[in-house]
VOPAGU-2260 file (C-alpha; in pm, 1 decimal, decimal comma):
REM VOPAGU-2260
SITE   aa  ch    i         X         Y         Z
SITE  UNK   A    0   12444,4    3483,8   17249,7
SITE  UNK   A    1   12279,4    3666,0   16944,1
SITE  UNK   A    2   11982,4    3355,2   16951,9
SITE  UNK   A    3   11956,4    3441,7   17337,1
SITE  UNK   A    4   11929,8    3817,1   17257,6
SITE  UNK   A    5   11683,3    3678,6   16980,2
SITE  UNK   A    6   11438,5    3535,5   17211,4
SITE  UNK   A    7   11449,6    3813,9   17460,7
SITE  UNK   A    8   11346,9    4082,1   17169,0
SITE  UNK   A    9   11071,5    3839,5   17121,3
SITE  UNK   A   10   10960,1    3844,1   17444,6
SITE  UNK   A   11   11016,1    4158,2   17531,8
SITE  UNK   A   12   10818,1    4271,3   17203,9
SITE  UNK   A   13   10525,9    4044,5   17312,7
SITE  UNK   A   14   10484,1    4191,6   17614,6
SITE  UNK   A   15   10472,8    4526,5   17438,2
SITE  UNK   A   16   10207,6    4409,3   17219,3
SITE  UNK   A   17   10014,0    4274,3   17473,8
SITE  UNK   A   18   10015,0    4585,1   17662,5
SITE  UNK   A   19    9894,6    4789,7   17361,3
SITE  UNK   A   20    9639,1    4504,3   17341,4
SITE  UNK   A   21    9528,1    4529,2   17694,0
SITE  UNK   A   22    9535,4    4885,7   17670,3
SITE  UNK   A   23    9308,6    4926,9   17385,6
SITE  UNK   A   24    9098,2    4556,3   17399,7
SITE  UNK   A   25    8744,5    4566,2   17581,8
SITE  UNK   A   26    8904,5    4289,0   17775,6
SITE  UNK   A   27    9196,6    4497,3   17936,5
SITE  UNK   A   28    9428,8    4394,8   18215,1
SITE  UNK   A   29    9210,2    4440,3   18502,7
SITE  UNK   A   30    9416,0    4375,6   18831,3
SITE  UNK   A   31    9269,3    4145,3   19041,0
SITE  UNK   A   32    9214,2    4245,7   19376,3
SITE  UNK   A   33    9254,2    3905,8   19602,4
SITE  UNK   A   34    9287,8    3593,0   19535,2
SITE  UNK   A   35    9411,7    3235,5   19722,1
SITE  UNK   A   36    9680,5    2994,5   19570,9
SITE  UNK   A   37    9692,0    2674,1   19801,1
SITE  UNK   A   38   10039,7    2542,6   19780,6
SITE  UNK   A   39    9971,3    2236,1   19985,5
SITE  UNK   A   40    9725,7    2023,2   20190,5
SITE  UNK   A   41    9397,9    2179,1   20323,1
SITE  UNK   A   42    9314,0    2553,0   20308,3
SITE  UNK   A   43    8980,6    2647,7   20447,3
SITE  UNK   A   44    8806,1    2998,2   20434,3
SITE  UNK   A   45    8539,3    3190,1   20597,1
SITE  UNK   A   46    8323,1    3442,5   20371,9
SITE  UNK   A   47    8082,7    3487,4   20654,0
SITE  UNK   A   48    7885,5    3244,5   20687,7
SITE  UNK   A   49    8124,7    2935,5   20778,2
SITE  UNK   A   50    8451,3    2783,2   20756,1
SITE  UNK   A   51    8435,9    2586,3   20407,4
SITE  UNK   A   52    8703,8    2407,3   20218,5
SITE  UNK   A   53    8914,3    2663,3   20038,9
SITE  UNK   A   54    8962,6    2613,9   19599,3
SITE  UNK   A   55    9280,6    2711,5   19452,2
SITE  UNK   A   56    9256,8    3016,9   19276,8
SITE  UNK   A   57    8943,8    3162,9   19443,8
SITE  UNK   A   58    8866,7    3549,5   19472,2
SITE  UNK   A   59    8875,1    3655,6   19833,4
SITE  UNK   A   60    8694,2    4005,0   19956,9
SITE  UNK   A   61    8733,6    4191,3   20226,0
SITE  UNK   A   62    8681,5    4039,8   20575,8
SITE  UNK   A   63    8734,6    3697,9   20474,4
SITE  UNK   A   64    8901,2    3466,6   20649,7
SITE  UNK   A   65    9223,9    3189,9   20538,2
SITE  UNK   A   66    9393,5    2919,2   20780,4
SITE  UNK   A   67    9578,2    2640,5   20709,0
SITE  UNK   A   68    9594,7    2305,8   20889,6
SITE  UNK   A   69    9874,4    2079,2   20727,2
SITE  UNK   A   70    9852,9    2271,6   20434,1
SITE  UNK   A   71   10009,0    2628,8   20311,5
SITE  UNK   A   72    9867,6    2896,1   20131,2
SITE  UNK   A   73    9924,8    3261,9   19951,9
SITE  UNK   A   74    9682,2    3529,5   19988,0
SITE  UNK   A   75    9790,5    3739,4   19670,9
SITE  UNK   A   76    9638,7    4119,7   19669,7
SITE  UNK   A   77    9601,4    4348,7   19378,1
SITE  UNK   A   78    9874,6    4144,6   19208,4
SITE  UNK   A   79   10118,8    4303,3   19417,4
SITE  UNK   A   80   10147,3    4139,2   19768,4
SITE  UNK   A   81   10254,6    3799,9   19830,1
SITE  UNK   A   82   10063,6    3685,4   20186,0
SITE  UNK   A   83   10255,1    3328,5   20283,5
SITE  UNK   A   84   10071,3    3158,3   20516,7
SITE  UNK   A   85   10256,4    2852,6   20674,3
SITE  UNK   A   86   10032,2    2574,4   20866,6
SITE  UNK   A   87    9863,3    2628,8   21112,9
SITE  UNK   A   88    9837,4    3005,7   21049,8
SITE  UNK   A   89    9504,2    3241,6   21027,6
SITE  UNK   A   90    9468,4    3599,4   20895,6
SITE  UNK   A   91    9180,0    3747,3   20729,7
SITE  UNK   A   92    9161,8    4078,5   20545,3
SITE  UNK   A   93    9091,8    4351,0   20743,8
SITE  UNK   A   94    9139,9    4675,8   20450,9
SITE  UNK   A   95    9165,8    4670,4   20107,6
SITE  UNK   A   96    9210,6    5043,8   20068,2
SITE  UNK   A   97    9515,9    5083,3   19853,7
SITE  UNK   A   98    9676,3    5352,3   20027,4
SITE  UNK   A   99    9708,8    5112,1   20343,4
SITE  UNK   A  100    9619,5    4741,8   20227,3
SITE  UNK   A  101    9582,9    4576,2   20591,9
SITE  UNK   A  102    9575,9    4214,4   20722,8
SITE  UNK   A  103    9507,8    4129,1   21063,9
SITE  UNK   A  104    9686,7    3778,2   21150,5
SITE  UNK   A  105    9493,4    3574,1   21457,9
SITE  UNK   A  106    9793,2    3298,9   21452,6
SITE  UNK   A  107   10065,0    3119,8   21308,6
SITE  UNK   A  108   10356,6    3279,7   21060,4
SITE  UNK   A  109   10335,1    3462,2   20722,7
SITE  UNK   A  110   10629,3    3584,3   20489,4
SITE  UNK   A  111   10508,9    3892,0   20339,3
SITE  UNK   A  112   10643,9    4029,7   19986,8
SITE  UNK   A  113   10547,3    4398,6   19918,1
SITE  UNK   A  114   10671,0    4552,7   19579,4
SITE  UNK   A  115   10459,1    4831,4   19598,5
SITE  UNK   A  116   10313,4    4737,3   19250,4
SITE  UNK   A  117    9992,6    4819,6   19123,6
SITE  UNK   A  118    9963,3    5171,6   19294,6
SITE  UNK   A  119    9977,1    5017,7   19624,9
SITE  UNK   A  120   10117,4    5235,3   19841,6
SITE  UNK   A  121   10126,1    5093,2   20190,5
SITE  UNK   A  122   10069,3    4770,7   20391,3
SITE  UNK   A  123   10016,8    4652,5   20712,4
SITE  UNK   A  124    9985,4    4318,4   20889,0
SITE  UNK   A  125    9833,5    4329,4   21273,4
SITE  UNK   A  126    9855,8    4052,8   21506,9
SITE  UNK   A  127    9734,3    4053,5   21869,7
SITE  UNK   A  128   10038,2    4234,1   21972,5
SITE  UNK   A  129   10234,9    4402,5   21729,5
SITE  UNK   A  130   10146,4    4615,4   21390,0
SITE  UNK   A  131   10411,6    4573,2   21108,4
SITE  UNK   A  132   10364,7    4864,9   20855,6
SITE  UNK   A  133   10571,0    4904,1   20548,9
SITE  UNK   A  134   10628,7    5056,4   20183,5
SITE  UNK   A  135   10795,5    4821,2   20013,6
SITE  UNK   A  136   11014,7    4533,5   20163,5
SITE  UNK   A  137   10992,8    4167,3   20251,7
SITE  UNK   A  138   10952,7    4024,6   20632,4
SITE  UNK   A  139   10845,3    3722,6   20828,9
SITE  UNK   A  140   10563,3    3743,7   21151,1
SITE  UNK   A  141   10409,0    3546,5   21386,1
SITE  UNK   A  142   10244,3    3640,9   21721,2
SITE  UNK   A  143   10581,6    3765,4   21930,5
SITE  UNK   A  144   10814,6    3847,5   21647,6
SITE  UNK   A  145   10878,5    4008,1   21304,0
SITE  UNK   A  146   11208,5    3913,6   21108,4
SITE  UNK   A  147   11297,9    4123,6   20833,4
SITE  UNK   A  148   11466,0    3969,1   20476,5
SITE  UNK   A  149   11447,1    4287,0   20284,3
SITE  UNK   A  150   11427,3    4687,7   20352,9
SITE  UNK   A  151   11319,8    4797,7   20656,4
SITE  UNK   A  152   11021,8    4732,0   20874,8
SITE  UNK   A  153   10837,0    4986,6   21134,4
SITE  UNK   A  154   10704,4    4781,4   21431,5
SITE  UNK   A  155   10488,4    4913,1   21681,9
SITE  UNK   A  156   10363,7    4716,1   22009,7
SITE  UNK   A  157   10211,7    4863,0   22354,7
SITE  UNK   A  158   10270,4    5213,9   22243,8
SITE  UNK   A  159   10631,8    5116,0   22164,9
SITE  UNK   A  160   10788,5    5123,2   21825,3
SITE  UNK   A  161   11104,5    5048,2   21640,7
SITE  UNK   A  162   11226,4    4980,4   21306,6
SITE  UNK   A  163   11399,2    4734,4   21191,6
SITE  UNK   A  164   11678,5    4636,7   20921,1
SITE  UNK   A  165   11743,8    4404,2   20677,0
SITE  UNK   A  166   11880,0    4083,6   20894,7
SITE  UNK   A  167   11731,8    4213,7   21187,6
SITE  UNK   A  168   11413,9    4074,7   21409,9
SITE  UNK   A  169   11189,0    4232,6   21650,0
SITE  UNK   A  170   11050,5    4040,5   21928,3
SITE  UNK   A  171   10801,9    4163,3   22154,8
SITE  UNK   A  172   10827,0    3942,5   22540,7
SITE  UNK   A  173   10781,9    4006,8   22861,1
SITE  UNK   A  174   10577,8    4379,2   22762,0
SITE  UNK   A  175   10913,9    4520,8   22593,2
SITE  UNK   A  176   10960,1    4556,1   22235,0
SITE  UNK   A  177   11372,0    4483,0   22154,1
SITE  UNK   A  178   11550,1    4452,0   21826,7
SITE  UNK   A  179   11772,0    4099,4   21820,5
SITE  UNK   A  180   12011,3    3938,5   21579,9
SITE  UNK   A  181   11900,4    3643,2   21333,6
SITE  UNK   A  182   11944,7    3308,4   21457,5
SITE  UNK   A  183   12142,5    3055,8   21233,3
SITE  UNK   A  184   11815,3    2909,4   21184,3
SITE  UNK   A  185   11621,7    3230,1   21113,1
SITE  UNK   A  186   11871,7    3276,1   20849,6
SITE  UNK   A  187   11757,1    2944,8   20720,9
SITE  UNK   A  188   11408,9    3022,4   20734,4
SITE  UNK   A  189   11467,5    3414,6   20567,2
SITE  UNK   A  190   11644,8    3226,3   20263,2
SITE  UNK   A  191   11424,8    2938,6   20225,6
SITE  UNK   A  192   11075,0    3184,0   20188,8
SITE  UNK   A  193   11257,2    3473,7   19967,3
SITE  UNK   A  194   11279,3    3141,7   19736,2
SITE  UNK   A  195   10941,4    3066,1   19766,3
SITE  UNK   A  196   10894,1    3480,2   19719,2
SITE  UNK   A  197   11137,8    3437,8   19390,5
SITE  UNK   A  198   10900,1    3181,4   19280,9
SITE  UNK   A  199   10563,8    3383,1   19370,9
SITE  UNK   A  200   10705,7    3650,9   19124,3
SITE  UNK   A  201   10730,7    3447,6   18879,6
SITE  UNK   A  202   10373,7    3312,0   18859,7
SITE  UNK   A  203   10288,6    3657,2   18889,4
SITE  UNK   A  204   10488,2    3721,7   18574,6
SITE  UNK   A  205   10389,4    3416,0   18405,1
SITE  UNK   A  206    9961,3    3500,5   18504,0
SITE  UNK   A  207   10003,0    3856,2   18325,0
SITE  UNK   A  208   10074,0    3720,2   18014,2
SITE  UNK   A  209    9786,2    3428,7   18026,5
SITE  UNK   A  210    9546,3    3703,3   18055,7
SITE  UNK   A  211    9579,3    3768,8   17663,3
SITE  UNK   A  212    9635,3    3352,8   17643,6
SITE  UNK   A  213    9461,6    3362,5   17261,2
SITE  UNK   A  214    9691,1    3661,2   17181,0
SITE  UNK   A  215   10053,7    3482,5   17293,4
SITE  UNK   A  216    9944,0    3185,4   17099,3
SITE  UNK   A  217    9890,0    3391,8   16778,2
SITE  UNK   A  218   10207,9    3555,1   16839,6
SITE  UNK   A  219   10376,8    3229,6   16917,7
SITE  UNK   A  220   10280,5    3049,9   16622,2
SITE  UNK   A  221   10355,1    3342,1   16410,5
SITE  UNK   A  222   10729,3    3361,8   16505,1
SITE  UNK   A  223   10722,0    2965,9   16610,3
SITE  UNK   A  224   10802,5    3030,1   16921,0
SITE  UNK   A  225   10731,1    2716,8   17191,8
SITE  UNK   A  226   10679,2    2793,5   17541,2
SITE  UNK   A  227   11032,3    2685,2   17652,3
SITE  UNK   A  228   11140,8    2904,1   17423,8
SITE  UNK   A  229   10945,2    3217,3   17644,9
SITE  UNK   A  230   11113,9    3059,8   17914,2
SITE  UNK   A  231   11433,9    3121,3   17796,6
SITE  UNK   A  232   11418,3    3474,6   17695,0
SITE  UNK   A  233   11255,7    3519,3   18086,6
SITE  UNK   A  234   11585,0    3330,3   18250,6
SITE  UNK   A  235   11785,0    3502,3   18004,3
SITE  UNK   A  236   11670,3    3856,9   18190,6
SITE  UNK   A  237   11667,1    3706,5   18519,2
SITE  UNK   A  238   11986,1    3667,4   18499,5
SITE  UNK   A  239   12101,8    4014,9   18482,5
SITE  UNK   A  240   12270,7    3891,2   18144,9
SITE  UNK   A  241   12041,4    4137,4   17953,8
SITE  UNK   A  242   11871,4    4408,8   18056,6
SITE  UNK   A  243   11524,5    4538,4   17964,6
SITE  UNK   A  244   11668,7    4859,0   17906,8
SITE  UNK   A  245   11903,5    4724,6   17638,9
SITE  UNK   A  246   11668,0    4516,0   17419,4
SITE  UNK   A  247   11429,7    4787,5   17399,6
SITE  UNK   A  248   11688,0    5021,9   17237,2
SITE  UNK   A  249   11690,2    4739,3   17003,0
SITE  UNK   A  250   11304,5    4776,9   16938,7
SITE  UNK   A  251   11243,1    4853,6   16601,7
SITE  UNK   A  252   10957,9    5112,1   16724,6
SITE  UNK   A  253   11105,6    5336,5   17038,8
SITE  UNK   A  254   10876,9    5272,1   17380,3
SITE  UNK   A  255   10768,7    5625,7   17385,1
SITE  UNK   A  256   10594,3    5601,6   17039,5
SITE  UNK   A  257   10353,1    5346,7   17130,3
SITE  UNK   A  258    9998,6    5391,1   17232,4
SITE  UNK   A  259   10029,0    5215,1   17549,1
SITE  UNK   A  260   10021,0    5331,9   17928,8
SITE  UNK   A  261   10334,9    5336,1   18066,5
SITE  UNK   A  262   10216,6    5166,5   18428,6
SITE  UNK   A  263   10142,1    4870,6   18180,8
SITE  UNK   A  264   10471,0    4840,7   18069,5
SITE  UNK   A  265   10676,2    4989,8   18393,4
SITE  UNK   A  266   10489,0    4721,1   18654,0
SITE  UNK   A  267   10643,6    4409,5   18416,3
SITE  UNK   A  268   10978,8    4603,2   18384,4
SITE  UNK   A  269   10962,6    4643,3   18767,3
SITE  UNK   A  270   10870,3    4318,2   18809,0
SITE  UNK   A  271   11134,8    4156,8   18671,4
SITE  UNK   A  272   11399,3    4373,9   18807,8
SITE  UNK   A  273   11259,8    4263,1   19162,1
SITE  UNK   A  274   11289,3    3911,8   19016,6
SITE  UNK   A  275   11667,8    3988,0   18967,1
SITE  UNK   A  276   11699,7    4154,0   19312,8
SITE  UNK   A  277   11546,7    3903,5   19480,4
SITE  UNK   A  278   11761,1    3595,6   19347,2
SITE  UNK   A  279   12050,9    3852,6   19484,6
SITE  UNK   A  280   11917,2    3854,5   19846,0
SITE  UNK   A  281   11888,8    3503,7   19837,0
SITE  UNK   A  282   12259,5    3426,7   19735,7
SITE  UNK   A  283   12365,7    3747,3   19944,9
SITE  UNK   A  284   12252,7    3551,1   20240,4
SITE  UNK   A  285   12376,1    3223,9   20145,3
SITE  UNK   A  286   12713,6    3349,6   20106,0
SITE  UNK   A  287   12663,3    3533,0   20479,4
SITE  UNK   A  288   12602,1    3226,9   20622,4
């Protein structure tokens, strides 16, 4: 236990030094606005001019356009919405405005995961027949239907609107908006993309601290620390074992006294508490099943 809580201080204290870094480096932590990670097969997009073959990891702006074939894809916006795209699924990104980040979806299914990170405040996806808003929560859409995993969703369609719970689903047919009960199935489904969310959260995580890579190297080789070793301390929070709360009262220097901005620091803590909550939903709904 006290090597655990070791490794944890560690990496707790190197994310603390990265955010003074970042807060005081010429390089910062810049957020970056949009961006594609192709999880499989073929992703194409359209800046404008053409659909092209897609690259993993490319900025996107706004009005582009994703689909997938065969293959699967996230749209990830200002760090802070995860945009799942399952085949044969196209959206494209209709506002970028962070009170309201919007994306209109032409066809297919998405899982959206909104932690209202970043100073995001709101976000939307529109398809040709509803409009799913929401301020921080976790749901599945396609063309007729909007299942909710997490919080609560406001759906509007033909001037109707409704919203919607945690293990709930709204399905527009037939001109008439209703709230249903999951399907065995879309219980299946809800549980198999807030892992694929869990997972999302954790890159996230995991591309914060590559943006000082040269730093974390110096810091790892001055306290011999190995990757796996990172990964440890990370698993050893995710697992509710520790708290963030409790190794900082452990910090030799309190949080309060360093020159750092507290969003910095607050969006990682946040982060990883939603990692926590998150790996709760999932086994909350296995055990429902």
């Amino acid at each position: 236990m006290k090597k655990a809580l070791k490794i944890v201080l560690i990496v707790v204290a190197v994310l603390i030094i990265l955010a003074v870094v970042g807060f005081v480096s010429v390089t910062g932590t810049s957020t970056r606005t949009a961006y594609l990670k192709i999880d499989s097969g073929a992703v194409e997009v359209d800046k404008g001019s053409g659909w092209t073959a897609a690259a993993d990891g490319m900025d996107l702006s706004l009005n582009d356009k994703i689909r997938t074939a065969d293959g699967e894809a996230s749209v990830i916006l200002y760090e802070s919405i995860i945009v799942q795209l399952e085949k044969n699924t196209e959206v494209s990104i209709k506002d970028l405005t962070k009170d309201n980040v919007v994306v209109k979806q032409a066809s297919g299914t998405t899982w959206n995961k909104f932690t209202g990170l970043s100073g995001v405040k709101g976000y939307e996806v529109e398809t040709p027949t509803t409009v799913a808003t929401v301020r921080g929560t976790e749901f599945g859409i396609n063309l007729s239907e909007v299942i909710v995993g997490e919080g609560e969703v406001d759906v509007a369609a033909a001037g109707q609107k409704l919203k919607i719970l945690e293990g709930k689903k709204a399905a527009f047919l037939m001109g008439k908006l209703s709230e249903l009960n999951l399907t065995p199935e879309e219980k299946q489904f809800i549980a198999k993309m807030l892992a694929k969310s869990l997972e999302k959260l954790k890159e996230l995580r995991m591309a914060e601290l590559q943006k000082h890579k040269f730093l974390l190297n110096q810091i790892k080789k001055m306290r011999n620390l190995t990757d796996a070793d990172i990964q440890r301390g990370f698993e050893k929070l995710d697992s509710g074992n520790i708290t963030e709360e409790e190794v900082m009262n452990k910090m030799p220097i309190p949080l309060q006294k360093l020159p750092v901005s507290k969003n910095s620091i607050n969006n990682m803590i946040e982060l990883n508490k939603k990692i926590r909550k998150q790996q709760q939903l999932i086994n909350k709904l296995k055990g429902g099943q």
